[in-house]
Structures are given as structure tokens and as C-alpha cells.
C-alpha beads as a LAMMPS data file, in Angstrom:
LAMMPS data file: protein, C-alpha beads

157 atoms
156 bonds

1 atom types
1 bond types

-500.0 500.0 xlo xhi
-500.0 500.0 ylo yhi
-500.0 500.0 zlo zhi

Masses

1 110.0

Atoms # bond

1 1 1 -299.580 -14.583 94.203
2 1 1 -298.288 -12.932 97.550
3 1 1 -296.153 -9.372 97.442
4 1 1 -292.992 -10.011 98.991
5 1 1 -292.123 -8.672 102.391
6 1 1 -289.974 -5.611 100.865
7 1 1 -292.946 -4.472 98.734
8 1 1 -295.632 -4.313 101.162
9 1 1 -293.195 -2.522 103.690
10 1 1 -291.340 -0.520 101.769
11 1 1 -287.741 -0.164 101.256
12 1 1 -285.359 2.209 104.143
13 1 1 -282.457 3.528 101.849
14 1 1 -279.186 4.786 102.626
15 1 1 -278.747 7.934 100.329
16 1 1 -275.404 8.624 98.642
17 1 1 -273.889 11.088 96.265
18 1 1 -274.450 8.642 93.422
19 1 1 -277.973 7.002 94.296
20 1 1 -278.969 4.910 97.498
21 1 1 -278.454 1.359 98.813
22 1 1 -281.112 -0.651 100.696
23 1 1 -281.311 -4.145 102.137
24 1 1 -283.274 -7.082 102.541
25 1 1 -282.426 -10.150 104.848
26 1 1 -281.340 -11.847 101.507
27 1 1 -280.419 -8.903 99.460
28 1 1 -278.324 -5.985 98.949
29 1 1 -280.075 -3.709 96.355
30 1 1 -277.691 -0.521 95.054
31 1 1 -279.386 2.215 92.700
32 1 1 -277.174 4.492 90.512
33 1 1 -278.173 7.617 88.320
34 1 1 -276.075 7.907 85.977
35 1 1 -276.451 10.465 82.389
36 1 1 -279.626 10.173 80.634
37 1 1 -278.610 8.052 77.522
38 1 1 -275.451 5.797 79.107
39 1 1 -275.658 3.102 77.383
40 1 1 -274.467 -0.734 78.873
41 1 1 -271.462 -0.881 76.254
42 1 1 -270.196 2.685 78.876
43 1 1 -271.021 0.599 82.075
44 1 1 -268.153 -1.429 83.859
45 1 1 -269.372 -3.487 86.361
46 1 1 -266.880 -6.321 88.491
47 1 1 -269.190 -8.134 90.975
48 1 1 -267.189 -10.169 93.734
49 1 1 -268.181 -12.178 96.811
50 1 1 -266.385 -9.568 98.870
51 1 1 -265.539 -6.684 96.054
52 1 1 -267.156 -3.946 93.837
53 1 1 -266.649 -1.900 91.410
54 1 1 -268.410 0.360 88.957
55 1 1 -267.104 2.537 86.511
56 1 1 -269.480 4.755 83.554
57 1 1 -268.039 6.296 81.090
58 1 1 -264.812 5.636 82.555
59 1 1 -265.592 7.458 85.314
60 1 1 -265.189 5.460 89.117
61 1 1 -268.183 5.483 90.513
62 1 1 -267.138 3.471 93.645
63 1 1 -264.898 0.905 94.519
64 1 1 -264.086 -1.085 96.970
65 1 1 -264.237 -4.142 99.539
66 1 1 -268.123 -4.581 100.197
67 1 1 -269.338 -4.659 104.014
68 1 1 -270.319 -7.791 103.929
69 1 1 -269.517 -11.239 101.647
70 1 1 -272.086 -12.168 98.711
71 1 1 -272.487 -14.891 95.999
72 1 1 -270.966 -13.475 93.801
73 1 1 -272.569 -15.784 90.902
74 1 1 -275.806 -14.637 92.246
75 1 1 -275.248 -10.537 91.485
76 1 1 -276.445 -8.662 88.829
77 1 1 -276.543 -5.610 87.414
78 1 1 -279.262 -3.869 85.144
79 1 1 -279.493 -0.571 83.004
80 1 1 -282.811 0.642 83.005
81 1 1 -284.252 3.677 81.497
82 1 1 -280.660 4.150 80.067
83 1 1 -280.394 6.548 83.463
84 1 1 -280.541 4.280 86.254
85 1 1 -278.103 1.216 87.307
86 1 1 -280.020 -1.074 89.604
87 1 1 -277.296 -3.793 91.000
88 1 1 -278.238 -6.798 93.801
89 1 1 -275.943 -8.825 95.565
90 1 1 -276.860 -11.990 97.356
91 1 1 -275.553 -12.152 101.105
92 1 1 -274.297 -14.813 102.347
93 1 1 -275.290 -14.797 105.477
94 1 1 -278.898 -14.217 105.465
95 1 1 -279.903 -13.630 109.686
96 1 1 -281.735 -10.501 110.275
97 1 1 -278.569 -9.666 112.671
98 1 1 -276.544 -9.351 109.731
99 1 1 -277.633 -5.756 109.068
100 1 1 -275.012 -4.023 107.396
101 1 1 -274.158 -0.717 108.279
102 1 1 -272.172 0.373 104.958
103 1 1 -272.465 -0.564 101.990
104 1 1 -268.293 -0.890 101.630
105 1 1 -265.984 -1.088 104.656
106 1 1 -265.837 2.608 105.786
107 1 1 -267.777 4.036 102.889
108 1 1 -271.456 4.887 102.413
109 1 1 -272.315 4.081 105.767
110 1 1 -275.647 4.702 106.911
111 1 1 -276.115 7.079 109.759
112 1 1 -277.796 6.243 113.305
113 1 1 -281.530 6.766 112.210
114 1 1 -281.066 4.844 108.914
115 1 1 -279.273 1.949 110.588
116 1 1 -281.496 2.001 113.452
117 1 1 -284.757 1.709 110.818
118 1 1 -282.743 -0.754 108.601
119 1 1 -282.080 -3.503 111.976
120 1 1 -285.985 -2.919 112.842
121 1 1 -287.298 -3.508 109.177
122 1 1 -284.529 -6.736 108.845
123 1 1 -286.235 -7.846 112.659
124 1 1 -290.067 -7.480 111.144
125 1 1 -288.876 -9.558 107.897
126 1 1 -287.272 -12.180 109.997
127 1 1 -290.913 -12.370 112.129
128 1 1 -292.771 -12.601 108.877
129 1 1 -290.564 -15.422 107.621
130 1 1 -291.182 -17.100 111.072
131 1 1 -294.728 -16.933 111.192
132 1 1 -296.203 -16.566 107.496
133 1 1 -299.729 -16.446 108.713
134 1 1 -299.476 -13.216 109.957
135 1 1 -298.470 -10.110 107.969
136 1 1 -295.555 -7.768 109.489
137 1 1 -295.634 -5.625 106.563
138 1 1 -297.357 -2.550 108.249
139 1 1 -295.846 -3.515 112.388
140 1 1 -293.883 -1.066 114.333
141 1 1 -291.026 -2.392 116.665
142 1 1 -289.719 -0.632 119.653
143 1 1 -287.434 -2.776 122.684
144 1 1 -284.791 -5.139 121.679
145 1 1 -284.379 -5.550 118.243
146 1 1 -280.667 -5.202 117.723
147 1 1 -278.996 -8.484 116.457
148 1 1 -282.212 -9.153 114.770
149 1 1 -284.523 -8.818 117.848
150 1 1 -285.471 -11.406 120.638
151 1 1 -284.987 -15.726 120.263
152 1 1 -288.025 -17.374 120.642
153 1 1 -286.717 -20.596 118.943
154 1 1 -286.812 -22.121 122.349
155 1 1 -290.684 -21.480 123.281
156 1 1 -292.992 -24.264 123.240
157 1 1 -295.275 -23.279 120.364

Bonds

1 1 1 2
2 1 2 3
3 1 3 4
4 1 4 5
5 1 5 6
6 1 6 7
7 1 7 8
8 1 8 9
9 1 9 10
10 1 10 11
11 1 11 12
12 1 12 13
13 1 13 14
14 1 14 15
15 1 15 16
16 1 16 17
17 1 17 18
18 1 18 19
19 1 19 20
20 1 20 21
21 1 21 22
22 1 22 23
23 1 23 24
24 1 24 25
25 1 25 26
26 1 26 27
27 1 27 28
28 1 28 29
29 1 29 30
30 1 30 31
31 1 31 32
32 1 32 33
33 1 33 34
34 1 34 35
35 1 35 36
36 1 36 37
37 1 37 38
38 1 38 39
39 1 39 40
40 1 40 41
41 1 41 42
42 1 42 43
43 1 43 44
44 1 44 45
45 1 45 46
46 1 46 47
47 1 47 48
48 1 48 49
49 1 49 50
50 1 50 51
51 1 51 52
52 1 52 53
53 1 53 54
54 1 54 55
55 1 55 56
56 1 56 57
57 1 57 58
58 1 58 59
59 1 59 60
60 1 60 61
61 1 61 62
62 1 62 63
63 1 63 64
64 1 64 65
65 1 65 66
66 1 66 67
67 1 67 68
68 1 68 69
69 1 69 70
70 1 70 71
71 1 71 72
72 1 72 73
73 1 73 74
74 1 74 75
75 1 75 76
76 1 76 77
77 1 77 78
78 1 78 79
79 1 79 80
80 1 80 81
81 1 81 82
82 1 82 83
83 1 83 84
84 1 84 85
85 1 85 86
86 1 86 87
87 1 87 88
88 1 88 89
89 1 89 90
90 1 90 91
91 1 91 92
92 1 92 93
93 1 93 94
94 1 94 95
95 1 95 96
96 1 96 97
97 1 97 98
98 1 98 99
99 1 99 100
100 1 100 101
101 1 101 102
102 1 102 103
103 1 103 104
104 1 104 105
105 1 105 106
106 1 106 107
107 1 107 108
108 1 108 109
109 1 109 110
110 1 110 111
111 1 111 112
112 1 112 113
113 1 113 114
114 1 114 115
115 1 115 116
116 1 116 117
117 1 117 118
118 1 118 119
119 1 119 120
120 1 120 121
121 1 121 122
122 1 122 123
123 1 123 124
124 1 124 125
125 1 125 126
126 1 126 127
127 1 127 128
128 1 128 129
129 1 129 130
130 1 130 131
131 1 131 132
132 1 132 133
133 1 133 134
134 1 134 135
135 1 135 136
136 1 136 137
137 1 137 138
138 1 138 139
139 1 139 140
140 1 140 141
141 1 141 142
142 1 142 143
143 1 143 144
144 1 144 145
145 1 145 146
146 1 146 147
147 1 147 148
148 1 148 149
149 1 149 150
150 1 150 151
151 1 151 152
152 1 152 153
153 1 153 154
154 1 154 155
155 1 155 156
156 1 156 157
């Protein structure tokens, strides 16, 4: 069975004061620490195409409208370790332009490096997915990789 993409490249998080978020063309992943011990009966989780919120112990973790919209009947959320809250949402719009920079509108943004690593890893995935005989995982970009990097859908192959 073949790694994923992700796994072989590793991951480019955003850090924040409760954990990190990370993305994949598909995939929003969010990682929380939270108390050694919480238990899923303290977790409050609402998942919503455009919305988020997550509450421990009645404490607000964050809240607000997400960056981006996601299937909402495709998120999840996960206690592991009873110290760690692993969430992933499902974007909806899965291009390797769609690189979001925040993880809510105006919140947990990523800064210039991050973003900048984030659009080049999201470029590599979408030129794995375009030509699975080759492996990405291990490339380096440089040049014109904004928007998701260069068209070559209209090349004679």
C-alpha cells in the first residue's frame, strides 16, 4: 500500500496558542492540547460547513466562521491520549489554489513564511496527483507557484 502524499512530505503547521492547524488539498487538520485526563463527555464540538466551535471544560477554545467552506457531514473530531483533540474538516473546494491563509476569517492566520511553505507544499501535492508515476514527496519549488503553480492542462502530453 502507498503512503499518502502528506506522510511522505510532511505536514507545514500553523502554530497557535492552543495547538496548530495544517492543510492538505482535501483537508483541514486542527490539533488541540487540552488537560491531561479531559475526557470526551468535557469536549463540545459544533462542526459546520462554514462554522466552528470548540469548547473543554466549558472553556471557549475558539469560535468562529472558518476561512474557508467544508462538508460539514464529512468532519470529525477525535480525543486521543485524553490530551490531544485532533479535528478534520473536508474542503470543499479541493484546487491547490485554495490555500487558506487562516484557519477562521481574521484569526489564526498563518504568517508570510508559513503561508508561503503551505501554497508550495499544496502546488507539489497537486503535481503528484497529476502525474502519480513520479513521487513529489521530497521536491523543492521555487518560481510561480501561487494559485497552485503553473497550468499545463493545455500541453500536448
Amino acid at each position: 500500500m502507498s503512503v499518502h502524499f502528506e506522510e511522505r512530505s510532511g505536514v507545514v503547521p500553523c502554530k497557535t496558542p492552543w495547538g496548530s492547524w495544517y492543510q492538505t488539498m482535501e483537508e483541514v487538520f486542527i490539533e488541540v492540547n487540552v488537560p491531561h485526563g479531559t475526557t470526551a463527555r468535557e469536549v463540545k464540538c459544533q462542526l459546520g460547513s462554514r462554522d466552528i466551535e470548540l469548547l473543554v471544560k466549558g472553556k471557549e477554545i475558539f469560535k468562529g466562521k472558518l476561512f474557508g467552506t467544508t462538508v460539514s457531514d464529512e468532519a470529525t473530531w477525535t480525543l486521543e491520549d485524553k490530551c490531544l483533540i485532533r479535528i478534520i474538516l473536508m474542503k470543499t473546494n479541493r484546487e491547490a489554489g485554495n490555500c487558506w491563509s487562516s484557519l477562521l476569517e481574521g484569526e489564526y492566520c498563518a504568517n508570510a513564511w508559513v503561508q508561503d511553505q503551505m501554497q508550495r507544499k499544496l502546488t507539489l501535492e497537486r503535481f503528484q496527483r497529476e502525474n502519480p508515476g513520479f513521487d513529489f514527496s521530497g521536491a523543492e519549488i521555487s518560481g510561480n507557484f501561487a494559485g497552485g503553480g503553473p497550468d499545463f492542462s493545455s500541453l500536448q502530453k
